[in-house]
Kinemage of the C-alpha trace (Angstrom):
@kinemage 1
@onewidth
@group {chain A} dominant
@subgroup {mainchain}
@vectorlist {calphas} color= white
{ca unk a 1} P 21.834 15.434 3.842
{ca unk a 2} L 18.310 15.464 3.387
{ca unk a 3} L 18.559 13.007 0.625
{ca unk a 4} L 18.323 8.605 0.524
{ca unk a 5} L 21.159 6.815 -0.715
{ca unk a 6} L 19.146 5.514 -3.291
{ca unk a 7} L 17.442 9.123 -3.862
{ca unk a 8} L 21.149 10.201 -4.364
{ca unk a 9} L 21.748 6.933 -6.870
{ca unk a 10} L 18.593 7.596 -8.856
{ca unk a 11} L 19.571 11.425 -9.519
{ca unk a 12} L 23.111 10.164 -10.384
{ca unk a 13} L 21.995 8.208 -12.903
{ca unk a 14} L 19.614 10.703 -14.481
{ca unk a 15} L 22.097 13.329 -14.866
{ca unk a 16} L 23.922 10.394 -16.412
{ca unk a 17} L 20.854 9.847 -19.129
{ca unk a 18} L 20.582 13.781 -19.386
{ca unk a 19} L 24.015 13.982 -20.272
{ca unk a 20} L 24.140 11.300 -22.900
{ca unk a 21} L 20.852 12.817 -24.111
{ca unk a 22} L 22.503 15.963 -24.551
{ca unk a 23} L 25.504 14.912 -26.131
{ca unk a 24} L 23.141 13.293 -28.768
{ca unk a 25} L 21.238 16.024 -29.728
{ca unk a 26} L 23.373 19.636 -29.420
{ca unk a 27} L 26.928 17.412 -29.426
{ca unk a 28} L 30.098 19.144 -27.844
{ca unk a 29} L 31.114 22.724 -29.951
{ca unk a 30} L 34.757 23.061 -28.271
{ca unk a 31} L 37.321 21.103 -27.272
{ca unk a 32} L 37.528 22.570 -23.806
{ca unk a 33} L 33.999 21.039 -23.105
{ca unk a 34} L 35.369 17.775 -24.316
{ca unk a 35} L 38.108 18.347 -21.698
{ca unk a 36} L 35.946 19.040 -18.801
{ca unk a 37} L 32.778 16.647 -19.731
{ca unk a 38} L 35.925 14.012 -20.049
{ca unk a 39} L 37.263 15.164 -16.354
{ca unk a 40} L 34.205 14.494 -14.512
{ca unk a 41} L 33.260 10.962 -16.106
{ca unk a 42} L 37.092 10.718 -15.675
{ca unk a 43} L 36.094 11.233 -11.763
{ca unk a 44} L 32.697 9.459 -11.837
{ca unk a 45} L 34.613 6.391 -12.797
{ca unk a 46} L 36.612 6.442 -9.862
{ca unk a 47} L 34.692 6.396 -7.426
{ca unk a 48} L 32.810 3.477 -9.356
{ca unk a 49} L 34.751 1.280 -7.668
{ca unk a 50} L 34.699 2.782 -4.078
{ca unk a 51} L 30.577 2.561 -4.132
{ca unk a 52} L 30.931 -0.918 -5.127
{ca unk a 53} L 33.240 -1.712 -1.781
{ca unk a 54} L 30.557 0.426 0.207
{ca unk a 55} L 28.216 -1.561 -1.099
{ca unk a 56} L 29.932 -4.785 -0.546
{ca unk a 57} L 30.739 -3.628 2.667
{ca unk a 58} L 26.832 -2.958 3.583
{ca unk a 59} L 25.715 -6.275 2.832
{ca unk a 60} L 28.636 -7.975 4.423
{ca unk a 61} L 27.435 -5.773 7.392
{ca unk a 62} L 23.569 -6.931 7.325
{ca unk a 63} L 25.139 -10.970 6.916
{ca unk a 64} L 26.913 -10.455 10.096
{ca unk a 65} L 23.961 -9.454 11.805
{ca unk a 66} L 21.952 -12.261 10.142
{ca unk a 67} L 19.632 -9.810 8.641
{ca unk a 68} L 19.771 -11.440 5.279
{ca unk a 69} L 17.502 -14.301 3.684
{ca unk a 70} L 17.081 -15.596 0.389
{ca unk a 71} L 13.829 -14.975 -0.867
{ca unk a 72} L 14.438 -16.421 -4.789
{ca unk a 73} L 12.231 -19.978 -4.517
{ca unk a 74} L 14.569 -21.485 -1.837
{ca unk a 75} L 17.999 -20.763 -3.042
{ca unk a 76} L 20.364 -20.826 -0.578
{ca unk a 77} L 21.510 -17.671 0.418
{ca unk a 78} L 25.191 -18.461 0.423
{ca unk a 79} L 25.219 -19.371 -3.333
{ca unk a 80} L 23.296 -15.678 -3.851
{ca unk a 81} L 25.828 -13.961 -1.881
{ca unk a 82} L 28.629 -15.847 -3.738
{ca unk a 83} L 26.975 -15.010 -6.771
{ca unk a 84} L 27.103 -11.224 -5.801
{ca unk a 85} L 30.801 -11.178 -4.913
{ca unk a 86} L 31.468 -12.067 -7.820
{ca unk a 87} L 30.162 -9.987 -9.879
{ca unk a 88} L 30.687 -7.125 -7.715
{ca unk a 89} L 34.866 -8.347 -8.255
{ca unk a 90} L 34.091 -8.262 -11.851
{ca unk a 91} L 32.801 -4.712 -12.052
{ca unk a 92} L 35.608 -2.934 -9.764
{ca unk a 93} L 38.190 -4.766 -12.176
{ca unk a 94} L 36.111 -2.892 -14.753
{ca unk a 95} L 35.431 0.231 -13.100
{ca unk a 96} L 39.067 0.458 -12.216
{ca unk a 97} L 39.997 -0.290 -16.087
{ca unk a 98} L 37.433 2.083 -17.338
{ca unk a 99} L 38.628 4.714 -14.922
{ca unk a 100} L 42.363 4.234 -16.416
{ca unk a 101} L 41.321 4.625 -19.930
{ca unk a 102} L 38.970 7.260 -19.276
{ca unk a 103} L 42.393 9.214 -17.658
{ca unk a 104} L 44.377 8.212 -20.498
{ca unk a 105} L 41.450 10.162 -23.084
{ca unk a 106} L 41.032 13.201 -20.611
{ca unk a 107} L 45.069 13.540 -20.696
{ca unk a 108} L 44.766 13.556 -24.472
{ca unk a 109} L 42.199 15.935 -24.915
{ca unk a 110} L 43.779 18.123 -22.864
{ca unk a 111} L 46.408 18.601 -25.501
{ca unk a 112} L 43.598 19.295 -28.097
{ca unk a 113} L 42.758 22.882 -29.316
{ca unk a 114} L 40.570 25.288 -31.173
{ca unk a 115} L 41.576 25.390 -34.916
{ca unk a 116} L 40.790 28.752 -35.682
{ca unk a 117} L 39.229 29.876 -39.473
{ca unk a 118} L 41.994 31.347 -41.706
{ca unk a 119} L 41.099 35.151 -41.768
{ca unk a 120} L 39.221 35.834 -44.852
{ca unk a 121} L 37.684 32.805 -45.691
């Protein structure tokens, strides 16, 4: 991996924008493509939460090693870090609901097909 982590984050999030982008403009002509574009947000929203734990985990990692200071106009670390946690609680409940609904859609679509035009017409 020749790639950063936040090389990898930044190209994550621009196929993201590219995506939505091209949704916007050209739109999905099948259903099948509605099937598979569903499948990988499906599986983009699962790992949501997992990056969030690395994350966590990363800066719980530099705290140990006291490698962390506040550098917001004096405010004490702790209530930053506090602040973080919880937020970072906040969006894996989220991720984790948004990766349930998102599997609940990609199910349905699955059952979704091609109307075909009535021959002559």
């Amino acid at each position: 991996m020749t790639e950063s982590i936040e090389q990898h984050a930044e190209g994550a999030a621009r196929s993201l924008v590219e995506l939505v982008r091209t949704l916007q403009y050209r739109g999905i002509e099948y259903p099948g493509e509605a099937h598979r574009v569903h499948s990988y947000l499906t599986r983009c929203a699962g790992e949501l939460r997992t990056a969030i734990e690395l994350i966590e985990a990363s800066v719980q990692q530099l705290q140990d090693k006291d490698q962390l200071m506040s550098d917001y106009r004096g405010e004490p670390l702790e209530d930053i870090l506090q602040r973080f946690t919880e937020s970072s609680d906040a969006a894996k409940d989220l991720a984790g609901a948004l990766h349930g609904r998102l599997s609940t859609a990609y199910s349905a679509i699955g059952r979704v097909a091609y109307k075909e035009s009535p021959t002559g017409s």
